[in-house]
C-alpha positions in Angstrom: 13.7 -16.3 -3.3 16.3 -13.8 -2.4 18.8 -12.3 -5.5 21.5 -9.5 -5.4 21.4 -6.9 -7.5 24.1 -6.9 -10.2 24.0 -3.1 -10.4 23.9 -1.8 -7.2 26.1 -4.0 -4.3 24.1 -3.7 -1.5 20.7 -4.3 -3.3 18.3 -7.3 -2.7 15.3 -8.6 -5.0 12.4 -10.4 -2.9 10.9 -12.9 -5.7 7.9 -14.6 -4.7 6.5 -17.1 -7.0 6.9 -15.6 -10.9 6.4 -11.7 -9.0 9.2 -9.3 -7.9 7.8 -8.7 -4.2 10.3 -6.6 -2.4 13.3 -4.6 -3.1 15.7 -3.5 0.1 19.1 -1.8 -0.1 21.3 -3.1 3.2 23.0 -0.2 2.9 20.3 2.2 2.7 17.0 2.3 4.4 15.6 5.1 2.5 15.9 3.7 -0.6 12.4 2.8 -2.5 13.6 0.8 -6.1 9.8 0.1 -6.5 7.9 3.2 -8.0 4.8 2.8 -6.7 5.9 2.4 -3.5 8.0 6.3 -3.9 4.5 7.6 -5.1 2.8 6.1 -1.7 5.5 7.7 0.2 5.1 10.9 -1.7 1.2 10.9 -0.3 1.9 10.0 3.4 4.4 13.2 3.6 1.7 14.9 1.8 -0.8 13.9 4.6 1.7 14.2 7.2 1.1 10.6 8.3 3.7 9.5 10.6 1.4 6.6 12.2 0.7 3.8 9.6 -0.5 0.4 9.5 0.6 -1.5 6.6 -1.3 -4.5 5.5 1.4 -7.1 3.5 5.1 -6.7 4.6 7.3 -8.7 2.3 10.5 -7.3 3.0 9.2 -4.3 4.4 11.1 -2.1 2.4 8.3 1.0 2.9 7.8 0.7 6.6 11.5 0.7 6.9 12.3 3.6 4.2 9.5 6.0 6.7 10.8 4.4 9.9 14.4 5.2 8.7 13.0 8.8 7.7 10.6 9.2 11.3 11.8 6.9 13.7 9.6 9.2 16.3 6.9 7.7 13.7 4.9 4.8 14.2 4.9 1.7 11.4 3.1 -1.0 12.1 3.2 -4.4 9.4 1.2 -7.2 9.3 2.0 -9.9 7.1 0.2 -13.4 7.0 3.3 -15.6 5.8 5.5 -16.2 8.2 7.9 -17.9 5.9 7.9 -14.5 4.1 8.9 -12.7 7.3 11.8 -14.7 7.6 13.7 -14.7 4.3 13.4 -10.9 5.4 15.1 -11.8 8.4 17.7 -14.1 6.8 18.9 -12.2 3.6 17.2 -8.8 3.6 18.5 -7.3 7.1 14.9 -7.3 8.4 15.5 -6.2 12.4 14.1 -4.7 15.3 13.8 -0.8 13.9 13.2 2.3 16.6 9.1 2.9 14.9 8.5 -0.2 13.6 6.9 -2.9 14.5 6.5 -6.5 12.5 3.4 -8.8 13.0 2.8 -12.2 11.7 -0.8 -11.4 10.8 -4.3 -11.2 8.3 -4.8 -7.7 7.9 -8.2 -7.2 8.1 -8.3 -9.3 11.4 -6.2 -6.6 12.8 -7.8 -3.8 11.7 -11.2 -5.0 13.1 -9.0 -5.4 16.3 -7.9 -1.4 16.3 -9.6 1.8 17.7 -11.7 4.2 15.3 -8.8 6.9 14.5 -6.2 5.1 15.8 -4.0 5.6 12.5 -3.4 8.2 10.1 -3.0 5.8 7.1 -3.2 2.3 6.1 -1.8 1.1 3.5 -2.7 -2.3 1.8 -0.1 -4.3 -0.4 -0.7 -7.5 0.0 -1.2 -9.9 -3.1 -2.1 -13.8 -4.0 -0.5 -14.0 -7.2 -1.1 -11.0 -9.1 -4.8 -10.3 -7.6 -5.5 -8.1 -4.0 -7.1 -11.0 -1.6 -10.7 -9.8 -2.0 -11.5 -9.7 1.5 -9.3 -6.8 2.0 -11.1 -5.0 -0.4 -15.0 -5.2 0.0 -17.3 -2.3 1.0 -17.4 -3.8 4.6 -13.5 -4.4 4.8 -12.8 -0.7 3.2 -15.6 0.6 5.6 -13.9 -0.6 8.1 -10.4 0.8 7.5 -12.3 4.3 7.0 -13.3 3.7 10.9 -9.7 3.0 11.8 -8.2 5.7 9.3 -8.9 8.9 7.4 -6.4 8.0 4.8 -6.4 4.9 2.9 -3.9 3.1 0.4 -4.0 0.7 -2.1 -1.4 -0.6 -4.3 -3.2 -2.4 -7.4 -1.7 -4.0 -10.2 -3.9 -3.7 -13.5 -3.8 -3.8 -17.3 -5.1 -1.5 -20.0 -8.4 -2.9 -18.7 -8.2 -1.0 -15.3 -10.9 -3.5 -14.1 -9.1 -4.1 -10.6 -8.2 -0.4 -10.6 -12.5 0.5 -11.1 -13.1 -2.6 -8.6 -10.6 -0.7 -5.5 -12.3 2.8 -6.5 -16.0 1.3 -6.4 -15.3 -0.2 -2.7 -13.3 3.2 -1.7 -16.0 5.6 -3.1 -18.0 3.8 -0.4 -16.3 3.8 2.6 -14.7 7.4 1.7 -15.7 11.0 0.6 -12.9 11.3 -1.9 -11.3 8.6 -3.8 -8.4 9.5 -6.4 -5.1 7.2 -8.2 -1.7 7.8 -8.7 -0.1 5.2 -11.5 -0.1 4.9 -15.4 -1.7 2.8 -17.8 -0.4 -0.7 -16.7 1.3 -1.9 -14.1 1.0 -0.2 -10.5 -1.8 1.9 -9.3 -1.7 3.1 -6.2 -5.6 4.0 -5.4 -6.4 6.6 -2.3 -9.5 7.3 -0.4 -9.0 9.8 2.2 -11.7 12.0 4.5 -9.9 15.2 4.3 -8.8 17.2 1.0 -4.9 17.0 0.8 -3.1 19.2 -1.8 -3.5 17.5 -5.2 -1.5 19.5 -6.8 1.4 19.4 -4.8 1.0 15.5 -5.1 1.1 15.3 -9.1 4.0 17.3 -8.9 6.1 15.4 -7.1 4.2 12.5 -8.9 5.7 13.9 -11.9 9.1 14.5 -10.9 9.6 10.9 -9.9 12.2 8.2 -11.8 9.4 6.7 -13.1 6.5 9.9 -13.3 3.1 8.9 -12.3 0.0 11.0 -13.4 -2.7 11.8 -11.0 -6.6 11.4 -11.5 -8.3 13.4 -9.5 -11.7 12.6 -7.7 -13.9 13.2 -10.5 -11.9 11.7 -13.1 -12.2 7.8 -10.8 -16.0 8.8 -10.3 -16.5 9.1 -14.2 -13.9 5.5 -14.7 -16.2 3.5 -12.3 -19.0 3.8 -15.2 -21.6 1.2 -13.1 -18.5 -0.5 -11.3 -20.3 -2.7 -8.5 -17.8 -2.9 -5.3 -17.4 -6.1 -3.4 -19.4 -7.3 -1.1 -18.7 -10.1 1.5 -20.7 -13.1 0.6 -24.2 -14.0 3.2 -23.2 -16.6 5.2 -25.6 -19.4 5.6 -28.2 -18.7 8.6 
């Protein structure tokens, strides 16, 4: 469902079932309402990624803020729903975009489909309801993204518990050398493993600085949260 935004004209709320999904201003590209999507973009300049595959589209607002930012850049979305991809067509001025590209499809499909390094990020956003679909997130899913990436992201949306936050971490610390979080208590995490050190500090200032400040825990911090976390595994199929 598609609603304007009472305090700002050009504005547009993607609601999908009881969750806000997407926020796009017609007017302006670069605009990120969403926080945790600012702190993702905050990490990609960071990295210097300018080629990134992002896994759940919605309205696209992200891949359209860096493409609208980079258009020399590469974006790349996949989203399963096609019905999704058109209300972003119909009522959130979703078009062709010089760098970007939209894909009705599963993410992890894809990725298995794509060359080892052929990204510098990939960022997973995808949701059923208010839970990651867990195939995205196992140790052979993550694994794989590591092949395809060196950086990865993933937004999470958690509680006080953190459970889903430790769940992300436990299946990142696998497939990468260095996992660490951007995000608060509740609400949005956004969970990184990457190969390569970036600049931390650098990060959780800008972090910090942001509308809505998000504090950084660094690699040793998420190490000392998973306390015995077990990661997902795909389940044995039947021989």
């Amino acid at each position: 469902m598609a609603e304007r935004d009472p305090e700002r004209p050009s504005g547009r709320l993607l609601r999908h079932g009881d969750m806000d999904a997407s926020y796009v201003d017609l007017a302006d590209p670069a605009h990120l309402e969403f926080d945790y999507m600012r702190w993702m973009r905050i990490i990609l300049r960071a990295a210097r990624a300018r080629r990134v595959l992002h896994v759940g589209g919605g309205a696209c607002a992200l891949p359209r803020a860096l493409a609208a930012e980079d258009p020399d850049g590469r974006q790349e979305v996949c989203e399963v729903d096609p019905e999704v991809l058109a209300l972003a067509r119909e009522h959130f001025g979703l078009r062709r975009t010089p760098g970007m590209r939209v894909r009705v499809a599963e993410g992890r499909g894809f990725v298995a489909g794509q060359a080892r390094g052929s990204w510098d990020a990939i960022a997973i956003d995808a949701f059923i309801a208010a839970t990651i679909p867990r195939r995205l997130i196992t140790v052979q899913a993550l694994t794989d993204v590591a092949r395809v990436a060196p950086l990865a992201l993933v937004n999470v949306l958690d509680d006080r518990s953190a459970r889903e936050v430790r769940t992300v971490t436990a299946g990142l610390a696998v497939a990468y050398p260095r996992v660490w979080a951007l995000g608060g208590r509740t609400g949005n995490t956004v969970v990184v493993g990457s190969v390569a050190p970036l600049a931390l500090d650098r990060i959780a200032a800008a972090a910090a600085g942001d509308p809505s400040p998000a504090r950084l825990m660094p690699p040793e911090a998420m190490i000392r949260a998973l306390a015995g976390t077990l990661p997902l595994r795909d389940e044995a199929q039947p021989g």
